[in-house]
C-alpha positions as CSV (number, residue, x, y, z in Angstrom):
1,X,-10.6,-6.4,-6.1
2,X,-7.2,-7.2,-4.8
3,X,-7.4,-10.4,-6.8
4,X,-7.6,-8.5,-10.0
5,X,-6.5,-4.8,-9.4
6,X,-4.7,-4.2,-12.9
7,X,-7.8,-6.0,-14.9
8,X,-10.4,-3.6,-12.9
9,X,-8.0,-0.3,-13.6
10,X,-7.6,-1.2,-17.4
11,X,-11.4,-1.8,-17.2
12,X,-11.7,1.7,-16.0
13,X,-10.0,3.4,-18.2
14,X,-11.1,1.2,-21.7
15,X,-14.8,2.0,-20.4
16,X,-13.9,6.0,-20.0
17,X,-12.7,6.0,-23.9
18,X,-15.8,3.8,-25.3
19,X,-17.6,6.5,-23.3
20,X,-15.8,9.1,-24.6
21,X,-15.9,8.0,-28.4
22,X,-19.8,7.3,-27.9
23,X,-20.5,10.9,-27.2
24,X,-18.5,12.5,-29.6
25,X,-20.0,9.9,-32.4
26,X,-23.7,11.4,-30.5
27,X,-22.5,15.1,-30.4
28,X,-22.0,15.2,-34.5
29,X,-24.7,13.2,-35.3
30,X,-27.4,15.5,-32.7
31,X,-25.3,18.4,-34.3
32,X,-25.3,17.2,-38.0
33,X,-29.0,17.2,-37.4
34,X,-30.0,20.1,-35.9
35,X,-27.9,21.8,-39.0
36,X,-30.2,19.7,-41.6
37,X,-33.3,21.0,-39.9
38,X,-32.3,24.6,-39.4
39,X,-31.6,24.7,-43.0
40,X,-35.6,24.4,-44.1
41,X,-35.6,27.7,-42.2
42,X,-34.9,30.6,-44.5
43,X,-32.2,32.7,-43.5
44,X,-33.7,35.8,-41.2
45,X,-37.4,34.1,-41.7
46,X,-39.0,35.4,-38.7
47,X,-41.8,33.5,-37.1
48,X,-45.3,34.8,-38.5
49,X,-47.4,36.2,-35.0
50,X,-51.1,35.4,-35.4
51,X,-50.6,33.3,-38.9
52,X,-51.9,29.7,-38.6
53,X,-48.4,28.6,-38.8
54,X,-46.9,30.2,-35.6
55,X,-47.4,27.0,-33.5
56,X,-45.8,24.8,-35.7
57,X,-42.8,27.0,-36.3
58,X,-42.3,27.5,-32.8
59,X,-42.2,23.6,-31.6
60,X,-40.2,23.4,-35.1
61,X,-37.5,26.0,-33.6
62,X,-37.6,24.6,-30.1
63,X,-36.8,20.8,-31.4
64,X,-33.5,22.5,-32.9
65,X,-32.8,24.3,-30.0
66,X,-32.8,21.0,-28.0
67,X,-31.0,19.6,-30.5
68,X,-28.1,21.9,-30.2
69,X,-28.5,21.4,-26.7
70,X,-28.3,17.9,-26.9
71,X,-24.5,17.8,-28.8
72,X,-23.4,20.4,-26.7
73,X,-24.2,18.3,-23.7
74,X,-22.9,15.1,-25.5
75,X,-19.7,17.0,-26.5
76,X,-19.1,17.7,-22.4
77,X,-20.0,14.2,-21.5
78,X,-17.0,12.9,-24.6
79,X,-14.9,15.4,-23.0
80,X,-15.4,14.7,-18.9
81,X,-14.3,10.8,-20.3
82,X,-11.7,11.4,-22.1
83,X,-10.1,13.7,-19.4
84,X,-11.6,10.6,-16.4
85,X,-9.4,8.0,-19.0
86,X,-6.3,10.3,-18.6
87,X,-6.5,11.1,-15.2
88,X,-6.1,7.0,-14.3
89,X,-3.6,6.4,-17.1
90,X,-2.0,9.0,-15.1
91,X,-2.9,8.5,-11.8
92,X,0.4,7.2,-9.6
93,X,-1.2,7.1,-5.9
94,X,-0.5,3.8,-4.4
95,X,-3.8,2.2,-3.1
96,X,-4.1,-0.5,-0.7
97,X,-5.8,-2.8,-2.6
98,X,-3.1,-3.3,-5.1
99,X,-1.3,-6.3,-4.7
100,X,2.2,-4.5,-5.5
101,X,1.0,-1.7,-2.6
102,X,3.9,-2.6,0.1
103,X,6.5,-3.1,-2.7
104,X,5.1,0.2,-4.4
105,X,5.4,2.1,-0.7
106,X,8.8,0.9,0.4
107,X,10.7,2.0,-2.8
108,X,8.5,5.2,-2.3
109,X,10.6,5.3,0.9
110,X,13.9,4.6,-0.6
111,X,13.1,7.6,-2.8
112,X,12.1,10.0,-0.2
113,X,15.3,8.9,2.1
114,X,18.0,9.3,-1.0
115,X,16.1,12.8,-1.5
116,X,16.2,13.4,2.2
117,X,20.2,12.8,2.1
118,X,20.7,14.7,-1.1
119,X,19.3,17.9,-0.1
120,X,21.4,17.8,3.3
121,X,24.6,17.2,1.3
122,X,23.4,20.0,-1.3
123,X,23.0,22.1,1.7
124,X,26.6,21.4,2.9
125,X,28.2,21.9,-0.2
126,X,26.5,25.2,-0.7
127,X,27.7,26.2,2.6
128,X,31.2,25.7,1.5
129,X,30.5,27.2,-1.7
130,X,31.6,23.8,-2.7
131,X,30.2,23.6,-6.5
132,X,32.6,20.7,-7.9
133,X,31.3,18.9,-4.5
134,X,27.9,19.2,-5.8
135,X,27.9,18.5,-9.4
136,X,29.7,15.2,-8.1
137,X,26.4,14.1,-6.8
138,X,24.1,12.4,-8.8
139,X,21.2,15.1,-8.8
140,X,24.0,17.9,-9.2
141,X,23.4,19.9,-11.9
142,X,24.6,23.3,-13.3
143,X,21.0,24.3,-13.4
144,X,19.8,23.4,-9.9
145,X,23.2,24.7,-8.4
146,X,22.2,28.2,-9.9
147,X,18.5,27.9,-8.5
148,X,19.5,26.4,-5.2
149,X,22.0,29.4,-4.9
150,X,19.3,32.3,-5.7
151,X,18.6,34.0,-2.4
152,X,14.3,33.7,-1.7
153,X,12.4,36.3,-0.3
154,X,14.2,36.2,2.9
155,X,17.5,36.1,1.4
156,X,17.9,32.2,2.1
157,X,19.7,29.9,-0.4
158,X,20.2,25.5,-0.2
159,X,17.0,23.8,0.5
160,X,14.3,25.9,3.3
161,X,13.8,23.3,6.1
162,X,10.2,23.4,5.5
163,X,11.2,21.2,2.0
164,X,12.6,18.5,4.9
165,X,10.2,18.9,7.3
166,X,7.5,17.7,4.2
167,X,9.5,14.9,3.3
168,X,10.3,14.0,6.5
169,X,6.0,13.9,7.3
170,X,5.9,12.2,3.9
171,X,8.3,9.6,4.8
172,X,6.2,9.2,8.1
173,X,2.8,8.8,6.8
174,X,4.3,5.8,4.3
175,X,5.8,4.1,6.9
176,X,2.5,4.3,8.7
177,X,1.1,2.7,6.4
178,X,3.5,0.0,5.5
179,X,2.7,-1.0,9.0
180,X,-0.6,-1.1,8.4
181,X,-0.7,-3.3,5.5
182,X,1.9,-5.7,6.9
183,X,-0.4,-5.9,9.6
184,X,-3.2,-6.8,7.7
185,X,-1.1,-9.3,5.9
186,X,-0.4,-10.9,9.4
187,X,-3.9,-11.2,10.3
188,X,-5.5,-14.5,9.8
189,X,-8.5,-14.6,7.3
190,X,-11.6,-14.8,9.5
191,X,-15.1,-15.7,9.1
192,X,-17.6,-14.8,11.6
193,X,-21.1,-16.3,11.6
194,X,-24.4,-14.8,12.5
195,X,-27.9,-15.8,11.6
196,X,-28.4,-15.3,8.4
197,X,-25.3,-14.9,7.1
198,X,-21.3,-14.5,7.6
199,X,-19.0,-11.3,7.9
200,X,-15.6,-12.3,6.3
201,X,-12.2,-11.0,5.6
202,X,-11.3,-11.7,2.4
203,X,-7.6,-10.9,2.2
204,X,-7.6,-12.5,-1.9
205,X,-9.9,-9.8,-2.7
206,X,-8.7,-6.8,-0.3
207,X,-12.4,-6.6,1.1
208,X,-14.2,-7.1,4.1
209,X,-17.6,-8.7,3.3
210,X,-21.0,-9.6,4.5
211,X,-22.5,-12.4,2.7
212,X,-26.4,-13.4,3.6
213,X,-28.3,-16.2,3.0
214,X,-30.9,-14.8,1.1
215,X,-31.3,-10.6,0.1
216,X,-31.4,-8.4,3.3
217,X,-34.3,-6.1,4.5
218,X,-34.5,-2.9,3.4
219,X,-33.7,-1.6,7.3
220,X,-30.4,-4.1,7.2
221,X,-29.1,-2.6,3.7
222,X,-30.0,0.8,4.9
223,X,-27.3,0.5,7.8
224,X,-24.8,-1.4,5.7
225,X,-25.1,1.6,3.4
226,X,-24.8,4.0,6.3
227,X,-21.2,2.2,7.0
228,X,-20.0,2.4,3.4
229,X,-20.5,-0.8,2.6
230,X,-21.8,-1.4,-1.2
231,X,-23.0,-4.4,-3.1
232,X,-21.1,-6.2,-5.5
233,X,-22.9,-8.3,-7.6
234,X,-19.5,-10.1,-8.9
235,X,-18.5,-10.8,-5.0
236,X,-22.5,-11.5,-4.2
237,X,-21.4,-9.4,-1.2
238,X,-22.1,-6.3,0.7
239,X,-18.0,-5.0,1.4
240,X,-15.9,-2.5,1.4
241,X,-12.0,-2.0,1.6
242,X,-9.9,-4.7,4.0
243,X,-8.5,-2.0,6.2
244,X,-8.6,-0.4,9.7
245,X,-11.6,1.6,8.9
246,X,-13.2,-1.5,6.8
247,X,-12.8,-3.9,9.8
248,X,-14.1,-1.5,12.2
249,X,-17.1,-0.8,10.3
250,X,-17.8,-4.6,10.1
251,X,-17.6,-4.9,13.8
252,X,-20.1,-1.6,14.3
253,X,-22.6,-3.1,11.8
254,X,-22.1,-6.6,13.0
255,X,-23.6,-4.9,16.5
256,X,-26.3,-3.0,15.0
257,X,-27.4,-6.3,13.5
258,X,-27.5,-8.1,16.7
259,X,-29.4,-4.9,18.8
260,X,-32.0,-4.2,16.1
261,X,-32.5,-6.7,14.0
262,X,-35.3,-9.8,15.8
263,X,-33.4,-13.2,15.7
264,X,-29.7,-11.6,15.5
């Protein structure tokens, strides 16, 4: 939730590496004993066809081969958690439910702007041949000037115009959506009754919600479900992200209520 973004991502990622050390404790013990038990086998001992032992060996030999199978399959579940921990210890995307989101997004902007200038003045200077110019800019370097003056395929130097055209749509899209979150932050909160229950948007928790009286039908959860809404036990609420797409969801489930469900 909004409320407690950084709490819920440290969460995440604490839960990914208990996961992670779990399975790697499971792989060596399933392992370790798989080993013990292979050991009783003598080395080469084939299994006797048509002696009264054959059965025995045979489930004896299977249970080993599961057992192999087991830490190898523990070993890939340690591993897909360890890399799931470092993907969101790494993972820099800005989402909207972050309470630092618009701050986040407008020095994204900054960014892409002062990048947006550089590479026009790096163009220039190249132009001119102008390599003191350059290196007097805070991104000049020896290095890039070098790059930035080794002709491409086409025998172009400086910065292609696709590289501004992509920051350009990039500075576009964020400001998009700075206007969308500022207008969320405008809206009042609102709660909107209907028998049984309320739809709200919770602006503290970055959700829009549907809270009933008492557990829905199985026909009422099955549309929620349908409009990406999930239940959170925590929130004792049906909800899903406080955004365009959240809000308008609300309002097509809010209607389905009322057309198909008797009393709504």
């Amino acid at each position: 939730m909004k409320h407690n973004f950084e709490e819920r991502r440290q969460n995440r990622i604490e839960y990914a590496k208990k996961q992670a050390a779990k399975n790697e404790r499971l792989s060596d013990e399933l392992y370790n004993q798989a080993t013990k038990m292979s050991s009783a086998i003598p080395f080469g001992q084939p299994i006797l066809v048509g002696h009264h032992s054959e059965k025995r060996d045979r489930n004896y030999r299977d249970k080993i081969h599961n057992k192999f199978g087991q830490a190898f399959e523990a070993s890939d579940k340690a591993r897909y958690y360890e890399r799931k921990a470092e993907a969101i210890e790494s993972n820099d995307a800005i989402f909207s439910d972050d309470p630092g989101a618009l701050e986040k997004l407008r020095a994204q902007i900054i960014r892409l702007e002062a990048n947006q200038s550089f590479m026009k003045e790096a163009n220039r200077f190249i132009r001119k041949k102008d390599e003191e110019g350059f290196l007097n800019m805070e991104l000049g370097t020896p290095e890039l000037w070098k790059e930035l003056n080794t002709p491409d395929y086409m025998g172009r130097v400086g910065f292609a115009s696709y590289a501004f055209s992509n920051n350009s749509t990039n500075i576009r899209r964020i400001k998009q959506r700075i206007q969308q979150l500022e207008l969320l932050e405008s809206r009042p909160a609102s709660e909107v009754p209907f028998p049984g229950g309320i739809v709200k948007e919770n602006k503290e928790a970055g959700r829009v919600q549907f809270l009933f009286d008492e557990k829905p039908s199985e026909q009422i959860r099955k549309i929620l479900k349908g409009n990406a809404f999930r239940w959170s036990p925590k929130e004792e609420a049906w909800q899903r992200h406080l955004n365009a797409n959240g809000i308008f969801a609300a309002k097509v489930v809010l209607k389905k209520l009322l057309e198909t469900q008797p009393g709504y």
